[in-house]
C-alpha positions as CSV (number, residue, x, y, z in Angstrom):
1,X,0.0,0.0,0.0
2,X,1.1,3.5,-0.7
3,X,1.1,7.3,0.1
4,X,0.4,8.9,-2.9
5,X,0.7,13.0,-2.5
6,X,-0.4,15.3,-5.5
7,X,1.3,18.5,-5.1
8,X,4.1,17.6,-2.7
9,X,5.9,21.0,-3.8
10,X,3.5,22.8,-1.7
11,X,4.1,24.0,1.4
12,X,1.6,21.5,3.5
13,X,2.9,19.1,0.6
14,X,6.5,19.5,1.7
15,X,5.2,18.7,5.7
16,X,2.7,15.5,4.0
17,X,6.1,14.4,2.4
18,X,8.3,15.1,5.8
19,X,6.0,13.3,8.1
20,X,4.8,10.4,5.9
21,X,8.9,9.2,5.8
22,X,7.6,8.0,9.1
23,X,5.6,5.6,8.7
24,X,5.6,2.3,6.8
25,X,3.5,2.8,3.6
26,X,5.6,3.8,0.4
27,X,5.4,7.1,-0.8
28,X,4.7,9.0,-4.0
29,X,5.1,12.5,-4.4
30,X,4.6,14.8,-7.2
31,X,6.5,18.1,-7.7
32,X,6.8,20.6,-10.4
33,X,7.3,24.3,-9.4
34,X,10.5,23.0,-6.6
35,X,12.6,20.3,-6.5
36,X,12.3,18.2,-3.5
37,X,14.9,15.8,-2.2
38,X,13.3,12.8,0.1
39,X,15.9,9.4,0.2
40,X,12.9,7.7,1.2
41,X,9.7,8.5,-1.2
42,X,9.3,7.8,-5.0
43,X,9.4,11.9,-6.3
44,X,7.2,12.1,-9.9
45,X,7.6,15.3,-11.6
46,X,4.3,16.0,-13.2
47,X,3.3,19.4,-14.6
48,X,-1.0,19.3,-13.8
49,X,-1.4,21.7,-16.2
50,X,-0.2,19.1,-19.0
51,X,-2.5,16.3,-19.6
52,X,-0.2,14.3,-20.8
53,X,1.8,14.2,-18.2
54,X,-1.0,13.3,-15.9
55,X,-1.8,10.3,-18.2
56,X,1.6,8.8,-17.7
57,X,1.3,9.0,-14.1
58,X,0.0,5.5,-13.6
59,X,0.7,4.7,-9.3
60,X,-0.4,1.5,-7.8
61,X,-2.2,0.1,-5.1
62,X,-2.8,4.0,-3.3
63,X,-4.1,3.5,-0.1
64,X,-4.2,7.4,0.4
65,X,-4.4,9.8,-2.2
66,X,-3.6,13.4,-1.0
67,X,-4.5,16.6,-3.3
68,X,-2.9,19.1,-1.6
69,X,-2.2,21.4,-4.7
70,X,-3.7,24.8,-5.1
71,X,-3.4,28.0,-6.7
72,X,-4.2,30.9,-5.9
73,X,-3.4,34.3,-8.2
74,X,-5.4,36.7,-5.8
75,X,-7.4,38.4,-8.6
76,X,-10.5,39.7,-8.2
77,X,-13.5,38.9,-10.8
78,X,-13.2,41.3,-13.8
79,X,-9.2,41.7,-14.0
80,X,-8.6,38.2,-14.5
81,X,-7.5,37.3,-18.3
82,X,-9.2,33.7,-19.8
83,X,-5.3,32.1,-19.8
84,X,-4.8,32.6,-16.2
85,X,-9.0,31.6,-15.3
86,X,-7.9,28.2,-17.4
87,X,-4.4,27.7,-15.6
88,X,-6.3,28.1,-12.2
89,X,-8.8,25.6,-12.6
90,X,-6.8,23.7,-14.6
91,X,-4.6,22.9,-11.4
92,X,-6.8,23.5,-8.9
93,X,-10.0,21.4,-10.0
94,X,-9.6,20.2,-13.8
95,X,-6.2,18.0,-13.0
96,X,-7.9,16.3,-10.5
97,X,-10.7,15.3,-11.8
98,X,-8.3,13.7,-14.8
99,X,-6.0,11.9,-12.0
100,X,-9.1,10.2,-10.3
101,X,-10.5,9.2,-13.4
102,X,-7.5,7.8,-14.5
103,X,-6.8,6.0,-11.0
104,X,-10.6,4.8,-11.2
105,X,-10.2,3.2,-14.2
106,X,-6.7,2.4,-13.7
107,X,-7.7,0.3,-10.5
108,X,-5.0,2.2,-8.8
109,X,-6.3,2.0,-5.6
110,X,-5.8,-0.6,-2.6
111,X,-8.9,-3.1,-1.5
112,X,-9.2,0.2,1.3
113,X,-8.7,3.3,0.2
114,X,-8.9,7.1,1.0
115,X,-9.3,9.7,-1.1
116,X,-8.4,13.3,1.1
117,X,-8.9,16.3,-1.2
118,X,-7.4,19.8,0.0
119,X,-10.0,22.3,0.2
120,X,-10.0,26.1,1.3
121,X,-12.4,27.6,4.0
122,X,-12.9,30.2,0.9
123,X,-15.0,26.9,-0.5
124,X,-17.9,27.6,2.2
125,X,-17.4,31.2,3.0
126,X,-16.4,32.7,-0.7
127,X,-13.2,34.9,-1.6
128,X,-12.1,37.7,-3.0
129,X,-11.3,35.6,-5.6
130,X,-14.2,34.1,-7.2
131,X,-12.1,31.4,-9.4
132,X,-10.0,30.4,-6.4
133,X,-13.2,29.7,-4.2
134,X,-15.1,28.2,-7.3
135,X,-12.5,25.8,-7.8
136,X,-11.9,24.6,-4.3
137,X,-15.8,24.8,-3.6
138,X,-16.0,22.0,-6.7
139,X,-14.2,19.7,-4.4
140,X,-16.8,19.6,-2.2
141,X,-19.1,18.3,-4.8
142,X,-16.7,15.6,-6.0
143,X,-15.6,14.0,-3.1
144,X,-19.4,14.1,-2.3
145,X,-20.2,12.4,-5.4
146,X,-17.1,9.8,-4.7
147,X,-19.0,9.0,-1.5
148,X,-21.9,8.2,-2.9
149,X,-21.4,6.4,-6.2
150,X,-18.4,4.6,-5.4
151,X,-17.7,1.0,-3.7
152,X,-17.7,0.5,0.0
153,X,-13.9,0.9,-0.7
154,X,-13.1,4.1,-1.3
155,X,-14.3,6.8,0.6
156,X,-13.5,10.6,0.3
157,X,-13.5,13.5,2.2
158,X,-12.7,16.9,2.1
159,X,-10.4,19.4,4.4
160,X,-11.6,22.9,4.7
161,X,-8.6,25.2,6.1
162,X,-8.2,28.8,7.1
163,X,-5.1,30.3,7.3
164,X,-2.5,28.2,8.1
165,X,0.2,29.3,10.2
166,X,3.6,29.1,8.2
167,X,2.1,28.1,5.0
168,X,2.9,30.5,1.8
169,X,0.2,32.5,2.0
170,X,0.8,32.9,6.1
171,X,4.3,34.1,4.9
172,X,3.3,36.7,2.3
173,X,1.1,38.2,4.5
174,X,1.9,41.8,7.2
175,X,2.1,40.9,10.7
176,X,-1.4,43.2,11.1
177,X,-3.0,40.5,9.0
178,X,-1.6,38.0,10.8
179,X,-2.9,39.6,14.0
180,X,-6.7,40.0,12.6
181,X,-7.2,36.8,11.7
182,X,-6.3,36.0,15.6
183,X,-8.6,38.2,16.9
184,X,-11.1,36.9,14.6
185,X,-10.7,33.2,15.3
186,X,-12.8,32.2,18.4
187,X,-9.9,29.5,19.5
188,X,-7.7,32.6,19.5
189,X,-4.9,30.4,17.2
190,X,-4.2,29.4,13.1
191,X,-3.9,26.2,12.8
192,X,-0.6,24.7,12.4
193,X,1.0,23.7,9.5
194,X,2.2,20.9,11.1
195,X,-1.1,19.7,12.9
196,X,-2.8,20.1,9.4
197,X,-0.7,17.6,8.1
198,X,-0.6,15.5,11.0
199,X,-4.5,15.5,11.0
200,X,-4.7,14.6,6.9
201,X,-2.1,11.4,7.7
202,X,-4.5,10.6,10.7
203,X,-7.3,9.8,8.1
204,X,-6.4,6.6,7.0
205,X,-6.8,4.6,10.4
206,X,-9.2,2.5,11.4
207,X,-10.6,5.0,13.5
208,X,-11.7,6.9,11.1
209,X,-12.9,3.9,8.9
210,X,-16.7,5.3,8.5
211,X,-15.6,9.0,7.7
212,X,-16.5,9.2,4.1
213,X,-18.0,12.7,2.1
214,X,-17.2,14.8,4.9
215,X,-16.5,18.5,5.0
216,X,-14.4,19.5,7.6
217,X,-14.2,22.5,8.2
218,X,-10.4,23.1,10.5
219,X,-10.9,27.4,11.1
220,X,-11.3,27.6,15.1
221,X,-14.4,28.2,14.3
222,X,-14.0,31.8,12.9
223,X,-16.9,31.1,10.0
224,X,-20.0,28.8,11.2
């Protein structure tokens, strides 16, 4: 059984990749933007916006798939150009929805799988930018869909994060911002980079065996 994380280049990718090294299951981690350098994981480059690319990428027996890819351009509606509306839902939405096809009908999966897709609290409350929010609000639908339609095997949920302390987006933010959404988060903390990953790996475990088509929403509570 494997690991398999989509968008290990990432910063939560580069903490899936750091703490998966500890446990048994082999992993697979795609890149493109960075390199990455992990003696112990199986590194794919794959570019998601080429579709080629993502039909070579043939893993096998995935016990976890991981989409923890995501792009986000910070435009607002109305000064986006069609190129860069296509390039964000190309990696965001459209290259996943050609992966899990592909793994569907590939029979990439183990006899028990998980399928953990990488949302955005921006998918329940909305954004400031509307292709961003559109695109990680489709996720909703699909792992919905997975849960429904699929066999008793694979089950799917789907991780809705607000900011995350040290992530990318944490980092090119002021110290102000930083500050309001603190204030603004009943628990009075971000989540952790490391506890978001941590929590994602969790999944798979027996524990959590009857989890399937949930949203869960991991914000301290700042949007009910």
């Amino acid at each position: 059984m494997s690991i398999c994380i989509i968008g290990a280049s990432s910063s939560l990718g580069k903490e899936l990749l750091r703490q998966s090294q500890f446990r048994n299951e082999k992993v697979i981690a795609t890149y493109n933007s960075s390199s990455l350098e992990d003696p112990k994981a199986e590194l794919v480059k794959l570019d998601l916006g080429k579709t080629n690319e993502i039909n070579d990428f043939q893993p096998n027996n995935v016990s976890h798939l991981i989409f923890s890819q995501g792009l986000l351009l910070g435009e607002t509606i109305g000064k986006y150009n069609s190129e860069d509306i296509d390039h964000a839902i190309g990696i965001n939405l459209t290259s996943t929805l050609h992966l899990l096809n592909n793994m569907i009908k590939n029979e990439s999966f183990s006899d028990s799988s998980l399928i953990t897709f990488v949302s955005s609290i921006s998918a329940i409350r909305g954004s400031y930018d509307v292709v961003y929010s559109a695109s990680k609000s489709a996720l909703i639908g699909c792992a919905k869909s997975i849960a429904i339609n699929s066999n008793p095997n694979l089950r799917a949920n789907v991780i809705c994060p607000g900011l995350i302390d040290q992530s990318s987006m944490f980092e090119s933010m002021s110290s102000s911002d930083h500050e309001r959404h603190i204030v603004q988060t009943p628990t009075g903390q971000l989540t952790k980079i490391e506890d978001l990953a941590e929590f994602i790996l969790m999944l798979d475990q027996p524990m959590f065996k009857n989890l399937n088509g949930a949203v869960i929403n991991l914000d301290g509570g700042r949007h009910l």
